[in-house]
Structure formats: C-alpha cells, structure tokens
N, C-alpha and C positions, 0 to 999 in steps of 0.2 A: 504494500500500500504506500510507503512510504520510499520507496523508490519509484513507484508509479507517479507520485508527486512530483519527485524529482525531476524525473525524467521529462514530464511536459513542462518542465519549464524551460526560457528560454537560456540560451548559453551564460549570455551576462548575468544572470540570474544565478544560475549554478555554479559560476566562479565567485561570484560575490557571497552564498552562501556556504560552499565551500573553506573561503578565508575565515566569515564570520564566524560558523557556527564553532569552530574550535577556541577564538578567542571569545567569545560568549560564555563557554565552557569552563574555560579556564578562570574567565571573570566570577562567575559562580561558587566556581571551589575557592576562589582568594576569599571571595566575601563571606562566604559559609563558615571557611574552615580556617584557614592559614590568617586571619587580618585579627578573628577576635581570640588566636591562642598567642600571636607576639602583643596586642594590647594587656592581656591577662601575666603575659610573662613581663613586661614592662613596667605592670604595677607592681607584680612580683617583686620585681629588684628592685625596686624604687622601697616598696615596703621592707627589706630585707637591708637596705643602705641604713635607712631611719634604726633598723632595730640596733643595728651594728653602732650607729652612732648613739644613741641613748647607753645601752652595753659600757660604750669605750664611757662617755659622761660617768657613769653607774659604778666603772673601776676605779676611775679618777678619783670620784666625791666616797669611795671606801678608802680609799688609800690616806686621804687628809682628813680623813675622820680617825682611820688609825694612827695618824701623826701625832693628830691634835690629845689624842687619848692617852696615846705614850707619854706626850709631852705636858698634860695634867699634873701640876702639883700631886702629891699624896695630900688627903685631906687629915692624916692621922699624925704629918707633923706637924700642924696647928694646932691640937687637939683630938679629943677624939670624937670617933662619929656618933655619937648621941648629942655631945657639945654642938657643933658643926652642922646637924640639924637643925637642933634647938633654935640656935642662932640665927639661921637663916630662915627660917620659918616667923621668928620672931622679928626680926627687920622690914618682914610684909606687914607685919599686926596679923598674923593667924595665929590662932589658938587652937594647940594640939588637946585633944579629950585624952587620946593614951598612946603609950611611947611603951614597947617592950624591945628587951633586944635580946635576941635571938642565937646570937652567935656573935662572936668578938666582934665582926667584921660586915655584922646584918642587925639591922633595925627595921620595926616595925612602928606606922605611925598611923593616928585614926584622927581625923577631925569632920568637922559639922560647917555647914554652912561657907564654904572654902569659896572664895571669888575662883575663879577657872584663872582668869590669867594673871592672879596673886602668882595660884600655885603653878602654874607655867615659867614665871619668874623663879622664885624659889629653886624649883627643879632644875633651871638652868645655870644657875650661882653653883649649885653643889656640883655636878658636872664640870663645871670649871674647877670644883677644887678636887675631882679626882673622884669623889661619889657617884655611883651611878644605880637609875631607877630598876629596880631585877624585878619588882610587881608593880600593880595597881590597879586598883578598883574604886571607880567613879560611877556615882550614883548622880542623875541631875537633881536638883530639889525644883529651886525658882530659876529663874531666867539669870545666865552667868554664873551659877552658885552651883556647889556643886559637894556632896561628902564623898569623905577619901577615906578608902585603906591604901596605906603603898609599904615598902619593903624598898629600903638603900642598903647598899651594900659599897664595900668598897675593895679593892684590887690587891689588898694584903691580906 
C-alpha cells in the first residue's frame, strides 16, 4: 500500500520525500529520546557540582570549628564547671531551680521560664571557655521563654 503510494507519485516528489523522511526520522528520535536525557544529565551535573560545592563548604566550616575547639580555653583553669556555669548563667539574670553534677567533668542544670536567647547567649560564653552542650531539653512555655534541662560537660 504504501509503496503503491509511492510509486504514483511524481519523481520530484519521491526524491524530496526520500531526503525528508529520514531527516524527519531522525528529528523525532532527537526530540523523543536523545535532547530530554542530555537536558536530565545537565541538571544532573549541574546538581552534582552544587553538592560537591556545599561538601567542600561542609569540610571547611568542620575543620575551623575543630580549630576553634582545640583552641578553646579549658574552662577548668578559671574554675570549675559548676562555678563557670553558675557565672555565666548569672550574668544573663537567669535563675537556675537545680544544679546536680554528675561527674567531675558533667553538670546538670534545670531552670523555668529561661528567655530562649538569654540562654543562647549563655550557651555561647561557655563554648568559648571550653564547655560544651552534651544535652538539652526545651520545653516552650510563653512566646521567647522557654524551661530547660541541659547537661555541660567539658573536655577533661
């Protein structure tokens, strides 16, 4: 049938559809098949760059976080970590309800009604001097307030 087609057409006809129908053909598979798996691998890489770049960021900002950690005062030649708490807790105006300690080296601390970026401050004072947060448990009360259990400990 489909040479029967063919065939009554005229010459120029059948050379012209001859050229076309193969680059028609071809046009079809590019656009079906080969145009939307180099777009898909393109974002591929593109998304694969980004990870690698975040990664490299991700190694960086552990590495100077490990510097900075190393290079943390001990907070136990000030004092020690109950004092050093205390202290610093008490230079926000928080008031601790109970202080246990635990082990030489771990405290535990429980307060009521804690401003959230009091204890944000706080928590970052003592990380400067070498303390660091091993728990905590935050309950919201009111809007910015906030009760706390947490647990310091420190590198000795």
């Amino acid at each position: 049938m489909l040479k029967e087609r063919f065939a009554a057409l005229n010459r120029k006809d059948q050379q012209t559809l001859l050229i076309a129908a193969p680059i028609v053909a071809l046009l079809i598979i590019w656009l079906a098949i080969v145009n939307p798996q180099l777009e898909r691998h393109q974002k591929l890489t593109q998304q694969l760059e980004r990870k690698q770049a975040d990664l490299a960021w991700m190694q960086q900002a552990a590495m100077s976080l490990n510097s900075q950690q190393s290079n943390a005062p001990n907070a136990l030649a000030a004092g020690s970590l109950r004092q050093e708490a205390t202290q610093a807790f008490t230079r926000q105006k928080i008031s601790i309800n109970r202080i246990q300690s635990n082990q030489e080296n771990e405290l535990s601390m429980w307060a009521d009604q804690v401003s959230f970026d009091q204890l944000l401050t706080v928590l970052g004072s003592l990380n400067t001097r070498g303390i660091t947060l091993d728990q905590i448990q935050l309950n919201p009360t009111t809007a910015g307030r906030v009760n706390v259990r947490l647990t310091l400990t420190t590198g000795s």
